[in-house]
C-alpha positions as a Python dict, from the first residue, in 0.01 Angstrom:
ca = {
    (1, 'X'): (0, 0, 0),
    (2, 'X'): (-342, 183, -40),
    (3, 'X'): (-469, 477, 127),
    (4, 'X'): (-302, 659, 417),
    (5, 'X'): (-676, 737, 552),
    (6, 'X'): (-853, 598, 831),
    (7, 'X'): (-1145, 408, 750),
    (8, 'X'): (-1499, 252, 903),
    (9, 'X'): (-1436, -16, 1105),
    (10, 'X'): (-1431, -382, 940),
    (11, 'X'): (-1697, -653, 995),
    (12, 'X'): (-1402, -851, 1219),
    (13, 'X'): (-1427, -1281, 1187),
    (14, 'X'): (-1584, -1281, 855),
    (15, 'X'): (-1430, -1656, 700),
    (16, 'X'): (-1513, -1732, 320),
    (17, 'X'): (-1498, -2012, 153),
    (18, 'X'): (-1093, -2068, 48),
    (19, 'X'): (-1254, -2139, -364),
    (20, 'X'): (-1292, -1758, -326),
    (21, 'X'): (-916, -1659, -339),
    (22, 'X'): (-868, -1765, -649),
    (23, 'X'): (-1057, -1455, -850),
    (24, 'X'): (-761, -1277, -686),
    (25, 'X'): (-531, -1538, -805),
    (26, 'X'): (-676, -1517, -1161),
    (27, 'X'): (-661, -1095, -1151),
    (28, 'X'): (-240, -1182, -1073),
    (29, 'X'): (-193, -1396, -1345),
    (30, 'X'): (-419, -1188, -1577),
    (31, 'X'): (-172, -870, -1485),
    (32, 'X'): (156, -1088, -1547),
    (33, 'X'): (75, -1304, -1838),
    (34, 'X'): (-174, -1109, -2056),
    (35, 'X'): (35, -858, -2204),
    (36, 'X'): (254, -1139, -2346),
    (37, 'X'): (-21, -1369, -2398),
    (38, 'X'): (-246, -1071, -2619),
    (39, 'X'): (-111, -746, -2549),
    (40, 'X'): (-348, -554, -2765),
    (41, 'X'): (-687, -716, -2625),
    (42, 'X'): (-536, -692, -2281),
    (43, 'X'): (-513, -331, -2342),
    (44, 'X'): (-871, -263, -2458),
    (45, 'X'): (-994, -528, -2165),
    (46, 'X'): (-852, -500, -1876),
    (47, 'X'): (-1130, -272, -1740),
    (48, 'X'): (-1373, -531, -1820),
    (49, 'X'): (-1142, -851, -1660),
    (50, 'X'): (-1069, -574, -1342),
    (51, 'X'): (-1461, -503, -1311),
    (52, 'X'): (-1560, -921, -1363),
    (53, 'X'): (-1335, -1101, -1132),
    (54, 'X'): (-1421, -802, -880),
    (55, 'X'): (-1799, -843, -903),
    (56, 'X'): (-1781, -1247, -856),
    (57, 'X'): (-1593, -1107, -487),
    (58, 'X'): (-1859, -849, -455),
    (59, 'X'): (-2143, -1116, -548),
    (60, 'X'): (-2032, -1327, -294),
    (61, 'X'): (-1980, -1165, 21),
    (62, 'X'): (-2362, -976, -70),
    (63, 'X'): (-2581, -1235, -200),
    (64, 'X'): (-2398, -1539, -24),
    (65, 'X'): (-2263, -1425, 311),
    (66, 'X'): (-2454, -1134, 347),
    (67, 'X'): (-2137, -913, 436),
    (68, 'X'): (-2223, -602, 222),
    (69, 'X'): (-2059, -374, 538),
    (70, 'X'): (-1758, -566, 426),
    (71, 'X'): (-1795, -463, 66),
    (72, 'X'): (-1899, -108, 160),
    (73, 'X'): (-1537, -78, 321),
    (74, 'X'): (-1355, -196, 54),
    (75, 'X'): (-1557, 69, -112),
    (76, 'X'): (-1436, 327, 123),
    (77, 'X'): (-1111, 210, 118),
    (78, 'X'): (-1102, 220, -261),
    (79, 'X'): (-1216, 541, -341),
    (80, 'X'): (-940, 669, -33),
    (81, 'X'): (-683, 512, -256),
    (82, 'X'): (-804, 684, -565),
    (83, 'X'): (-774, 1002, -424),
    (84, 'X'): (-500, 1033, -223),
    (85, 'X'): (-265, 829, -563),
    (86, 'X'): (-495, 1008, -804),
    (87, 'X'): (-421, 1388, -642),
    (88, 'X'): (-89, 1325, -607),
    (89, 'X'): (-17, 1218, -974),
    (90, 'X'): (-240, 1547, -1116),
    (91, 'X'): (-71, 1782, -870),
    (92, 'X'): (301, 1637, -961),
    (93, 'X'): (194, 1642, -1347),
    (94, 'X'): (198, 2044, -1260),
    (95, 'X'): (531, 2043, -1146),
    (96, 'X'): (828, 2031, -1431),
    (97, 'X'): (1143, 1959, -1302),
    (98, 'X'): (1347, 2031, -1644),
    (99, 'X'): (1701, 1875, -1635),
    (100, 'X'): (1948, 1956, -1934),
    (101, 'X'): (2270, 1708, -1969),
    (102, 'X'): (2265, 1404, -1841),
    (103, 'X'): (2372, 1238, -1457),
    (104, 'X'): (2700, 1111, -1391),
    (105, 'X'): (2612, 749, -1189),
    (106, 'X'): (2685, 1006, -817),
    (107, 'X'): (2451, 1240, -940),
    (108, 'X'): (2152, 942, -983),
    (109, 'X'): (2242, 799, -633),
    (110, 'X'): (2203, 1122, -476),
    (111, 'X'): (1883, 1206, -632),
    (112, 'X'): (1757, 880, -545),
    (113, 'X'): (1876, 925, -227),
    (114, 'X'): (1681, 1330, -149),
    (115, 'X'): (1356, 1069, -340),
    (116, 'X'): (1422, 835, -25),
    (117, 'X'): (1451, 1108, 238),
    (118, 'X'): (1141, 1292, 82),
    (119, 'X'): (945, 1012, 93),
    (120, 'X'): (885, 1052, 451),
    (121, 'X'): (776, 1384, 446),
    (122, 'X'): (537, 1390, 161),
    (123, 'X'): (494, 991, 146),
    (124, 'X'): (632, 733, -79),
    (125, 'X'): (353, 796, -385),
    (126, 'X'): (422, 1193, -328),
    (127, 'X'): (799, 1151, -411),
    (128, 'X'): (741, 882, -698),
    (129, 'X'): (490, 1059, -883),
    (130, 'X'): (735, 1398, -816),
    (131, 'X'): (1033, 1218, -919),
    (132, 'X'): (953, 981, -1175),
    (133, 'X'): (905, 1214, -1440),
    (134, 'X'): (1259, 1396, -1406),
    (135, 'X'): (1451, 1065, -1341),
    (136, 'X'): (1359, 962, -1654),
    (137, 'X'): (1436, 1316, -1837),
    (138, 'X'): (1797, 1316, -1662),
    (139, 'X'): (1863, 935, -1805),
    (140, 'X'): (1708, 993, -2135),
    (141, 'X'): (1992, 853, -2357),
    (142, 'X'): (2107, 571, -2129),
    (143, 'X'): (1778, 486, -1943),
    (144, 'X'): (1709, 124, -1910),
    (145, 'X'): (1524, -122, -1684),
    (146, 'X'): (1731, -107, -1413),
    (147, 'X'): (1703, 264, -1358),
    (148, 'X'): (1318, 215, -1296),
    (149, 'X'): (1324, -87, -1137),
    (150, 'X'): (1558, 79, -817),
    (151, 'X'): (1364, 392, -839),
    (152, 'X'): (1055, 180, -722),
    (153, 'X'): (1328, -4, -506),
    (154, 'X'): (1446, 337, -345),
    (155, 'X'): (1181, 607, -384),
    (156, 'X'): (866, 383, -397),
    (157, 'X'): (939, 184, -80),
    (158, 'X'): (1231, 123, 136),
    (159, 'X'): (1268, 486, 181),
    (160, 'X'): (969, 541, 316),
    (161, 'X'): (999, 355, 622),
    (162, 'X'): (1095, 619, 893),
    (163, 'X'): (747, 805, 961),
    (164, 'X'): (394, 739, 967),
    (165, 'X'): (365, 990, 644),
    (166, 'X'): (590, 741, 432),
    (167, 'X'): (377, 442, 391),
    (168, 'X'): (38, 360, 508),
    (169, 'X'): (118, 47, 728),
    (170, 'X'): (316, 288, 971),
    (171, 'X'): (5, 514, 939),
    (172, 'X'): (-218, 263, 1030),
    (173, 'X'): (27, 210, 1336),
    (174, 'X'): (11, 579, 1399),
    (175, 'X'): (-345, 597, 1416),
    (176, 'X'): (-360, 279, 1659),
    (177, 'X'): (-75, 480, 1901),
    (178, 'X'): (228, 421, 1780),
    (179, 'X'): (435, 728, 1861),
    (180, 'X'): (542, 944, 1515),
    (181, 'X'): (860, 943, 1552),
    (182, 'X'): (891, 622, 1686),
    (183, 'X'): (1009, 456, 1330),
    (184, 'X'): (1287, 691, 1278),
    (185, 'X'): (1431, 652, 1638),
    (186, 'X'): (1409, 229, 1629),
    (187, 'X'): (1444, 164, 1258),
    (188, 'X'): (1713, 443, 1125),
    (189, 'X'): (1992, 171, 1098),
    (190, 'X'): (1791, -126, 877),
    (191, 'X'): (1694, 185, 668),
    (192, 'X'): (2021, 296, 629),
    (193, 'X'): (2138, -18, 544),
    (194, 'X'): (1909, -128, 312),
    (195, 'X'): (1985, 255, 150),
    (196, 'X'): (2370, 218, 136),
    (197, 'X'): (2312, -159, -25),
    (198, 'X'): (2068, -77, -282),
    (199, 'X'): (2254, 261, -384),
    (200, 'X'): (2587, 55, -431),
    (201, 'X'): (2438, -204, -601),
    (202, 'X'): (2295, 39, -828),
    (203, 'X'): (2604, 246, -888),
    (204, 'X'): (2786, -49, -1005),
    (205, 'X'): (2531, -117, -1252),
    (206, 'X'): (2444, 248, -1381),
    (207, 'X'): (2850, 300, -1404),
    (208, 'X'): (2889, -3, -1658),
    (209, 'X'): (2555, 154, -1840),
    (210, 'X'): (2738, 541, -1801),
    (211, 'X'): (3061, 391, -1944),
    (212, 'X'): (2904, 191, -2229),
    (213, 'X'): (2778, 527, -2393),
    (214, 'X'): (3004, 682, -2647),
    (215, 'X'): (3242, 946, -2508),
    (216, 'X'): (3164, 1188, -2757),
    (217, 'X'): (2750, 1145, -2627),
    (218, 'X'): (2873, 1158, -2272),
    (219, 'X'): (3087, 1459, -2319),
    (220, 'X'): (2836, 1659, -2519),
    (221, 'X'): (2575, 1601, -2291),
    (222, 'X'): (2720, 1620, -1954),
    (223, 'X'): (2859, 1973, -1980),
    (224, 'X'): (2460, 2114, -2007),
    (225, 'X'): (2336, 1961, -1692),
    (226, 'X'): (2138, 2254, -1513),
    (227, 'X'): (1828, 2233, -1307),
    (228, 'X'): (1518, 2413, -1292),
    (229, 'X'): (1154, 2403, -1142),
    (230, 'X'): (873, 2545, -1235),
    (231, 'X'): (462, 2503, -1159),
    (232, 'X'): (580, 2582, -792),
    (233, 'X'): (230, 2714, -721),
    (234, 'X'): (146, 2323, -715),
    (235, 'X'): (345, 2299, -378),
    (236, 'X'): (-13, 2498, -210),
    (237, 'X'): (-262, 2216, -333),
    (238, 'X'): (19, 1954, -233),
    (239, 'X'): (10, 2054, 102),
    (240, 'X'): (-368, 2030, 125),
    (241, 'X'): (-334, 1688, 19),
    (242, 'X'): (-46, 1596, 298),
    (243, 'X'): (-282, 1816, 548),
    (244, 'X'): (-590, 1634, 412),
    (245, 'X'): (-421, 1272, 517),
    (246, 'X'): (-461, 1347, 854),
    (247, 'X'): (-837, 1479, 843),
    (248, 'X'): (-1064, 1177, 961),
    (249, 'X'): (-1361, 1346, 1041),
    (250, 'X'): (-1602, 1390, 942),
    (251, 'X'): (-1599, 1107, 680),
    (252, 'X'): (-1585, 1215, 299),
    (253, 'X'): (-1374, 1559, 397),
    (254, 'X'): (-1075, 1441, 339),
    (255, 'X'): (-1113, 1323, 23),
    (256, 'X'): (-1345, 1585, -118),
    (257, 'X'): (-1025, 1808, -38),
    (258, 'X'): (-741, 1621, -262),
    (259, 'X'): (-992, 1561, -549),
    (260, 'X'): (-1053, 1934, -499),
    (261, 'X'): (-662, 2008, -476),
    (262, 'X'): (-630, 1802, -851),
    (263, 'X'): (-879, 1974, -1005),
    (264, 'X'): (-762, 2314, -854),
    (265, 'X'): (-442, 2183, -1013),
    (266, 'X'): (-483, 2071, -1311),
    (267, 'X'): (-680, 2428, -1400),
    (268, 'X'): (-442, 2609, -1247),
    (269, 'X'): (-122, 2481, -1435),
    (270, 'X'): (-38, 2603, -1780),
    (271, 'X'): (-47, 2388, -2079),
    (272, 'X'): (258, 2409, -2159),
    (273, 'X'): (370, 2271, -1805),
    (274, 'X'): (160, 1967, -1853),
    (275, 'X'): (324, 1943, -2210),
    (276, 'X'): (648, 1950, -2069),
    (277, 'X'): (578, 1642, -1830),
    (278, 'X'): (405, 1476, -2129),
    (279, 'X'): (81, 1465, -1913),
    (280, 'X'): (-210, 1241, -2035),
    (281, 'X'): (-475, 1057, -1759),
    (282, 'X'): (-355, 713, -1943),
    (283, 'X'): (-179, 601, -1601),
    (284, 'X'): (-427, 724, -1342),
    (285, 'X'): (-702, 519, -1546),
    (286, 'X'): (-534, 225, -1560),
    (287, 'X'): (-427, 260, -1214),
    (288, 'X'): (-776, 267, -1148),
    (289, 'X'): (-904, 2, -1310),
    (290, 'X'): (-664, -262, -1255),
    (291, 'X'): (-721, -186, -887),
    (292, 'X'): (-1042, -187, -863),
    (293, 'X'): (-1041, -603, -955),
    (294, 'X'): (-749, -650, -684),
    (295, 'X'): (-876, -411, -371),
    (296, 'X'): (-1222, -651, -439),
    (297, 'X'): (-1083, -995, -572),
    (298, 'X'): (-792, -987, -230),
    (299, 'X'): (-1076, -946, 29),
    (300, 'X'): (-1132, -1303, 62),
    (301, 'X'): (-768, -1326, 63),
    (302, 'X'): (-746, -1098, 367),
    (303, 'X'): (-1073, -1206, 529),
    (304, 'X'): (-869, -1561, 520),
    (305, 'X'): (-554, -1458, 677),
    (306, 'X'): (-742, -1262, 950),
    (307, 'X'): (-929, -1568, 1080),
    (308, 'X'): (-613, -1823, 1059),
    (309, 'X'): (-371, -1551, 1143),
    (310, 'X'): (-311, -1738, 1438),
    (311, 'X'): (-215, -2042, 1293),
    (312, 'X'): (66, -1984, 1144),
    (313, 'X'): (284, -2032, 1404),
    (314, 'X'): (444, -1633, 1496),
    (315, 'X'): (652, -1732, 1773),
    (316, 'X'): (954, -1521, 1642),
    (317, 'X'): (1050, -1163, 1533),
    (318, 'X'): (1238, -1363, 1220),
    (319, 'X'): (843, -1501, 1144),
    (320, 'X'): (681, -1194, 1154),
    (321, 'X'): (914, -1015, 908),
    (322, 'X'): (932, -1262, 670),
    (323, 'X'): (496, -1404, 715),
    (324, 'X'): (423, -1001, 730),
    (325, 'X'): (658, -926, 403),
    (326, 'X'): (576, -1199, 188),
    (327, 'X'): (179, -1160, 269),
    (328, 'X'): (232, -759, 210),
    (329, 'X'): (384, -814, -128),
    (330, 'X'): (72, -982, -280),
    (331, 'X'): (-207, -855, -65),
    (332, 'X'): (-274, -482, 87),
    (333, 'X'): (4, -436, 291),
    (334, 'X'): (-171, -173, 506),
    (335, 'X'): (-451, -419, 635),
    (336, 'X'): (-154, -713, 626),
    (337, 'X'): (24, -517, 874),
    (338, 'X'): (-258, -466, 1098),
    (339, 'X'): (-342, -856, 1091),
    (340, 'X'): (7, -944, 1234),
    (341, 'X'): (27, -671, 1490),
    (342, 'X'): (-313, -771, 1570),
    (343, 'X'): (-172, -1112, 1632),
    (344, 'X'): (142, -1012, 1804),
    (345, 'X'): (-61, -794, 2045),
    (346, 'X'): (-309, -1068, 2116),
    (347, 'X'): (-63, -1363, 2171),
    (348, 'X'): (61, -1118, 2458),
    (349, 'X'): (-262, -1052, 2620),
    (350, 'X'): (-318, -715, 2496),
    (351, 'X'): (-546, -521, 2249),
    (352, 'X'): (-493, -392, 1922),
    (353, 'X'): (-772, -143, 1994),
    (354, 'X'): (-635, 21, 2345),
    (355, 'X'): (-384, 256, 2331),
    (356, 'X'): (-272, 173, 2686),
    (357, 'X'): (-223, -171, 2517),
    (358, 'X'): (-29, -81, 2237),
    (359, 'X'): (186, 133, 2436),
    (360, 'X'): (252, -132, 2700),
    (361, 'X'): (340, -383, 2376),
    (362, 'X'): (611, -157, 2232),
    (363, 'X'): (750, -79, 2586),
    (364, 'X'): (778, -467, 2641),
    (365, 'X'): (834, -615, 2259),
    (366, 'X'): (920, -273, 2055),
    (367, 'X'): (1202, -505, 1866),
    (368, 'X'): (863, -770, 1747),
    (369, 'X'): (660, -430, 1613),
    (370, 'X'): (959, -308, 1396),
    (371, 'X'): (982, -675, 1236),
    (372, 'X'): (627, -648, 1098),
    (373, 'X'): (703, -261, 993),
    (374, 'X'): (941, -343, 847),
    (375, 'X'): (818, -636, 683),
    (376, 'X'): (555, -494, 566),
    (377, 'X'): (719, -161, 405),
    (378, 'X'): (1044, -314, 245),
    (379, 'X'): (840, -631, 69),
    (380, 'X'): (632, -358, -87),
    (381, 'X'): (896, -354, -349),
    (382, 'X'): (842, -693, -429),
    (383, 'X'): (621, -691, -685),
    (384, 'X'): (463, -410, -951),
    (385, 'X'): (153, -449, -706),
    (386, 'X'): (339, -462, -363),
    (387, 'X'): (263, -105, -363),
    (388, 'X'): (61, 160, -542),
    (389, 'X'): (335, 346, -608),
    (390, 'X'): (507, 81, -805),
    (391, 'X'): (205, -6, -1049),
    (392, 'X'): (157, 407, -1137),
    (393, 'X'): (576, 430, -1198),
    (394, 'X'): (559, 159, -1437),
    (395, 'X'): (255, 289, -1646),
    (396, 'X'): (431, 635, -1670),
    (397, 'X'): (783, 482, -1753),
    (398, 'X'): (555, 312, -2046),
    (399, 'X'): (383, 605, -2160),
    (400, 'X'): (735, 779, -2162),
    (401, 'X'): (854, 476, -2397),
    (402, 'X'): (1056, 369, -2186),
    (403, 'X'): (1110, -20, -2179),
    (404, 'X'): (979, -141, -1844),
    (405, 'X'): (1041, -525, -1750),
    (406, 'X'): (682, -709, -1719),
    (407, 'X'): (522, -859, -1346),
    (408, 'X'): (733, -1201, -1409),
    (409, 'X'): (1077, -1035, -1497),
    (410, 'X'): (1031, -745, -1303),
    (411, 'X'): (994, -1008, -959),
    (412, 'X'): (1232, -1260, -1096),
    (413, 'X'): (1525, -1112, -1265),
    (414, 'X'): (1539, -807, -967),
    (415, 'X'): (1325, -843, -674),
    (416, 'X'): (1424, -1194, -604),
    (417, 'X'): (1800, -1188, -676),
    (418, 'X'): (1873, -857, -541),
    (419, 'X'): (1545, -780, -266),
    (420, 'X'): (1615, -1101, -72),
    (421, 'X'): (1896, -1172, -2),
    (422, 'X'): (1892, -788, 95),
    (423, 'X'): (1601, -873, 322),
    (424, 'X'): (1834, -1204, 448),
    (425, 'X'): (2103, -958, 576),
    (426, 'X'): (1833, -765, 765),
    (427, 'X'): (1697, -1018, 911),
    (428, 'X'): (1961, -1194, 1032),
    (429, 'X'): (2111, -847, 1154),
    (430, 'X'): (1768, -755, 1333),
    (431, 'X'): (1593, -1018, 1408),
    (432, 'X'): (1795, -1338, 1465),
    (433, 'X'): (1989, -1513, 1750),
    (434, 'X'): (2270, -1339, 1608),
    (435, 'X'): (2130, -981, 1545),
    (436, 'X'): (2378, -673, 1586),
    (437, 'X'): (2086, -464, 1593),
}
């Protein structure tokens, strides 16, 4: 979910008192109910709610438990986030992808599609922030919930699942020896068909919204659709953030070098690129903000699941999927991912910090390891803060005026009636008595 960076070690065994989840608890429900409850308070506020719940975590694990280290990494970790999501959307902003016309319901599910294969080469908040801003152009008479809610599906998430560049669980994984292409080769089939069932689910319901526009719109507009790109000098300080990932010493480099590549950026682009894409800082700042209160507010969260990890009875591939999913859809998914592969690992004698070990886990229980990956990736899409992709999509879609569902409708009307019984079929496919897979 956060940063694709490697960070300091953590203070491991650190246990907090269970009254200190519920800061986190109170930054969810302040994210989902607030804009209903007051929307215009909550939108001159939530820095200040973000920053308060965050400092009673912060208070806590200085003052009380005398874990600053553990605060310092969040710290770390933080400011990793900010500029790899950060870079990306200023760089993107300098890209205009101009599309005349409008897409026939194909033309969405391929694009969609390239936004799920390019998500694994430049990372699943590389192709949203690219992507978002044309998707919307190219449905601009007929765009509607459901057209953002499966690009966050697609492009934000599930697509990203086949390399360590796509999402930063399987970079994590990377980084503790899991071989690169080791993703693609073991989980090309659940990705495919998690692809093929969101893109036909989507096609049915983007070809009832094509066919309820008037035929006179559709055939005016349709005729016009051509395709050009421009601000391609961007593509340079995009690659220094993609090389920049992979930088992890010394500490502080990496990052100096994508907040360097935005500002490069955003100097280098003309203004009337940045007026194209309708460009303001609106989304990166509250982006920011709001995640400031949840990387501090879920540490006790994490801190929790880390010390009872092994409680919870993982005896089963089906377990860790659906434990490492649902976990990775409220809390950071990268750190969520290492806590269960931690406890797979550990339950089989072996290490989580030797690569020897790791290696000698995939070679005997490779089938357990793509459970939690996948787990972890697809239940991303679960909710606006699964990932932080999905939270930056939906603050652009809103600054494009584009009605966006809110936390409660986007999880309950979608995620839940479409995402799991997806997941079900996976699962059962993959990781049951009964798996094909």
């Amino acid at each position: 979910m956060r940063s694709m960076l490697a960070m300091p070690t953590e203070q491991p065994g650190i246990e907090p008192h269970p009254a200190m989840i519920i800061p986190f608890g109170l930054m969810l429900l302040a994210i989902a109910l607030m804009p209903f409850v007051h929307r215009h308070w909550w939108e001159h506020n939530y820095p200040k709610v973000a920053a308060c719940l965050g400092a009673i975590t912060a208070t806590y694990y200085i003052f009380f438990i005398h874990s600053g280290a553990r605060i310092l990494h969040v710290a770390h970790e933080y400011i990793s986030f900010i500029a790899l999501i950060g870079s990306l959307f200023v760089v993107s902003g300098g890209i205009h992808i101009r599309v005349k016309g409008e897409a026939k319901p194909w033309v969405n599910c391929v694009f969609l599609l390239i936004g799920a294969v390019l998500a694994n080469f430049i990372g699943t908040t590389g192709a949203s922030m690219l992507l978002i801003r044309p998707w919307i152009r190219m449905n601009k008479y007929r765009i509607t919930a459901f057209h953002i809610v499966f690009f966050i599906f697609i492009v934000s998430n599930l697509g990203g699942c086949l390399t360590p560049i796509g999402d930063p669980p399987l970079f994590m994984g990377y980084l503790k020896g899991v071989p690169f292409w080791w993703m693609l080769q073991n989980a090309w089939a659940a990705w495919l068909i998690g692809m093929l069932a969101l893109l036909g689910i989507f096609y049915a319901l983007d070809r009832a919204n094509f066919l309820r526009a008037p035929k006179e719109v559709r055939d005016r507009e349709i005729p016009l659709e051509t395709w050009n790109i421009t601000g391609w000098r961007n593509v340079a300080f995009l690659v220094v953030i993609l090389v920049a990932v992979f930088i992890k010493h010394p500490p502080g480099v990496s990052e100096a070098l994508m907040f360097g590549a935005a500002i490069g950026s955003y100097f280098a682009t003309p203004g009337q690129i940045h007026k194209a894409n309708h460009f303001t800082f609106e989304p990166i700042r509250e982006v920011a903000w709001l995640f400031v209160g949840i990387f501090l507010t879920m540490v006790p969260a994490l801190d929790y699941l880390k010390v009872h990890a092994g409680e919870l009875g993982l005896d089963s591939e089906m377990k860790f999927f659906w434990l490492t999913g649902l976990l990775s859809g409220a809390l950071d998914n990268a750190p969520t991912y290492l806590t269960f592969l931690a406890a797979a690992t550990g339950r089989h004698g072996l290490s989580l910090d030797n690569p020897a070990d790791i290696q000698a886990y995939i070679a005997a229980h490779g089938h357990e390891l793509i459970a939690i990956s996948l787990g972890a990736v697809f239940f991303g899409a679960i909710t606006y803060i699964g990932n932080g992709p999905n939270f930056m999509v939906k603050s652009i879609a809103e600054q494009a005026q584009v009605k966006v569902p809110s936390f409660f409708v986007y999880l309950f009307k979608y995620a839940v009636p479409i995402l799991v019984p997806l997941f079900l079929l996976i699962s059962i496919l993959f990781f049951s008595r009964w798996r094909v897979f």
